[in-house]
C-alpha positions, 0 to 999 in steps of 0.5 A, spaced: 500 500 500 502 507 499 501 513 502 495 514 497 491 508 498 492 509 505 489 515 506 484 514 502 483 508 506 484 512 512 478 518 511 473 513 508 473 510 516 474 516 519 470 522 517 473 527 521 479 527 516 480 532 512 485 533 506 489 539 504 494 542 499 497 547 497 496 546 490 501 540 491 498 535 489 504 529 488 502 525 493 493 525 493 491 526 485 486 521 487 484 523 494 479 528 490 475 524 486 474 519 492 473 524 498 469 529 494 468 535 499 472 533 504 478 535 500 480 543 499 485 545 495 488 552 497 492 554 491 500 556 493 497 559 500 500 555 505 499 560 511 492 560 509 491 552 509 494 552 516 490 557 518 484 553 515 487 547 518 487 549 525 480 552 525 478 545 522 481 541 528 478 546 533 472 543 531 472 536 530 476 535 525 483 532 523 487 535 517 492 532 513 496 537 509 500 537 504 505 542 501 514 542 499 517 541 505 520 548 504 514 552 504 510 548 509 515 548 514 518 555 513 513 560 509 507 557 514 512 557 520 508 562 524 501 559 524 504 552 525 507 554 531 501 560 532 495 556 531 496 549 531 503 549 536 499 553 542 493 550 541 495 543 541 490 542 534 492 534 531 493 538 525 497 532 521 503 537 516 505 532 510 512 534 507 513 533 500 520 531 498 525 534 504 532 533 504 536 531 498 529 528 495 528 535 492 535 535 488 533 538 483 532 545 486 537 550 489 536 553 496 530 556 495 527 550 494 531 545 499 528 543 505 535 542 510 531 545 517 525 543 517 527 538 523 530 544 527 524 548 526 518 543 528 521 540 534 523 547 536 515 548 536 512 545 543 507 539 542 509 538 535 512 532 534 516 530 528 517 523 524 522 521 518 519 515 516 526 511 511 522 509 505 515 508 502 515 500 507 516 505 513 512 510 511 506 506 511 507 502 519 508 509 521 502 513 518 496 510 522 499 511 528 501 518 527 494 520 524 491 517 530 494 520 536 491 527 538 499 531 537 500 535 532 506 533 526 510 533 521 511 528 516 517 528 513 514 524 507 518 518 503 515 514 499 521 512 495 521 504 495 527 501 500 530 494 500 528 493 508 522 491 510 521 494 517 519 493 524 512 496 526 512 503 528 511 505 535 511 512 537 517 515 541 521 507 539 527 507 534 528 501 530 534 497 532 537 494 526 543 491 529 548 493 535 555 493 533 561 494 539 565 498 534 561 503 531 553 504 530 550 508 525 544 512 526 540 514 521 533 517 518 528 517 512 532 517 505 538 516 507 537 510 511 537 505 505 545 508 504 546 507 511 545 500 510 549 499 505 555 503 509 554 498 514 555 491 510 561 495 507 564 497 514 563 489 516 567 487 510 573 491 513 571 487 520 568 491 523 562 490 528 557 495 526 550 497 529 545 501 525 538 505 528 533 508 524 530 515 528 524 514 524 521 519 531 525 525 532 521 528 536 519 524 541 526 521 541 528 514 543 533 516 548 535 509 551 537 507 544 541 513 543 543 512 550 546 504 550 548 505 542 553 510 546 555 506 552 556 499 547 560 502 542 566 506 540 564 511 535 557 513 534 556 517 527 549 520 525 547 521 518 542 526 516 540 529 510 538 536 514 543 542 516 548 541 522 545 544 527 538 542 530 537 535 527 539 528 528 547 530 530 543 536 536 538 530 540 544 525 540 548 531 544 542 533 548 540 526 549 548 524 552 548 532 556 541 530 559 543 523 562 551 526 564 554 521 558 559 522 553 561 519 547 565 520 540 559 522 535 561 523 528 557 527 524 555 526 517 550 532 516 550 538 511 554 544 514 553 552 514 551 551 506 545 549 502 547 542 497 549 542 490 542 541 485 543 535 481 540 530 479 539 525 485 544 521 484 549 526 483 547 529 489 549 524 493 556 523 489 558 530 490 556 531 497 559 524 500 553 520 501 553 514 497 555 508 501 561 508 499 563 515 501 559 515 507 563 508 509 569 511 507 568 516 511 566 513 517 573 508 516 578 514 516 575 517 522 575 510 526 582 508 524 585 515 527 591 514 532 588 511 539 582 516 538 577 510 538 582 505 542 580 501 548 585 504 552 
């Protein structure tokens, strides 16, 4: 099943739900047709569309919005945190190609703050699903809850078939003593290859995805940092703010410290291409992200048990 069968499926069994874009239709080209009235089209209005949303949720109703990562969670930032933050409304956001999904556009147009910006809002909880397998064992449950979300949607097909979803828990691929990989959304299926090039070299290698980053599975965090020698976080998302953030957070709160190597974007927006260009440019192909991970572990006595 994919996203748009799913949420189909989903507001036939529940009338609450609302359907809305932001003349973004990628993602629900046949929600009209099956939905009839319970979808509204704002046209490229994203602010008016959470404004629509949060006075849809105060009564009744649960809207799943739809619009490009970018404008949804940076052009509509003031009424996500407004109206659907403050008020706690179970307002669903949907964002379409995030991260290096959106690779052929410039900054303008590339989503690399949007975790930052929505776990920054109080009540809002934020998701990276790894692929279209995890997107959908994720959704029913998001839907479900009665918190705001942002979605960061990925519905490219992946090669592993995931665990099912429960919220505030990370799935726990592997554990390794020597180094543990942690990951989330589209980078996840790179992540995995890295690590079977990693073992190759006879390393012990743990991967974790954090398909919830907000709430965030600290006890994963925390035991992949007692367990392993050199933990790395691998985003498609700006340094500051993402992945690389919880862990550091996650290890100050508990007074824990550990070697974390990150593999993020730093202080600029990514080079437009095609994707697979993209990620040979920026170094996030299996081979570059393992090859980068081995020339940090095998530093003199950084990663020693001495």
């Amino acid at each position: 099943m994919n996203y748009e069968a799913l949420l189909i499926q989903t507001a036939l069994a529940d009338e609450r739900i609302i359907v809305m874009t932001a003349e973004n239709r990628a993602l629900v080209k046949n929600i009209p047709a099956a939905l009839g009235n319970r979808f509204i089209d704002t046209g490229i209005t994203e602010q008016t569309m959470i404004g629509m949303a949060a006075g849809l949720a105060l009564r009744g109703r649960i809207p799943i919005v739809h619009a490009l990562a970018p404008f949804l969670t940076m052009r509509a930032f003031e009424f996500i945190r407004t109206d659907v933050g403050i008020a706690n409304l179970p307002v669903k956001l949907s964002g379409y190609i995030p991260g290096f999904l959106s690779d052929g556009n410039g900054p303008t147009h590339q989503a690399i703050e949007d975790i930052a910006l929505m776990r920054g809002i109080p009540n809002m909880e934020v998701f990276a699903p790894a692929d279209e397998d995890d997107l959908v064992k994720m959704l029913p449950a998001i839907w479900g809850s009665n918190a705001p979300a942002y979605v960061r949607v990925n519905h490219k097909a992946g090669t592993f078939i995931h665990a099912a979803f429960e919220p505030g828990k990370a799935e726990v691929i592997a554990t390794g003593s020597d180094i543990t990989l942690l990951v989330y959304g589209f980078l996840f299926d790179n992540a995995l290859h890295a690590k079977e090039i990693l073992e190759q070299q006879g390393l012990s290698v743990g991967l974790i995805n954090m398909r919830t980053l907000k709430p965030a599975d600290e006890q994963a965090i925390i035991q992949s940092a007692l367990n392993s020698r050199l933990l790395i976080s691998i985003e498609d998302h700006l340094n500051s703010g993402g992945l690389y953030t919880i862990i550091a957070e996650t290890l100050l709160r508990n007074r824990l410290s550990a070697h974390v190597f990150p593999l993020a974007i730093h202080e600029r927006w990514f080079k437009p291409a095609l994707l697979a260009e993209v990620l040979e440019f920026e170094g996030f192909t299996p081979e570059k992200i393992a090859e980068k991970i081995l020339n940090e572990f095998q530093q003199p006595k950084k990663y020693s048990n001495a």
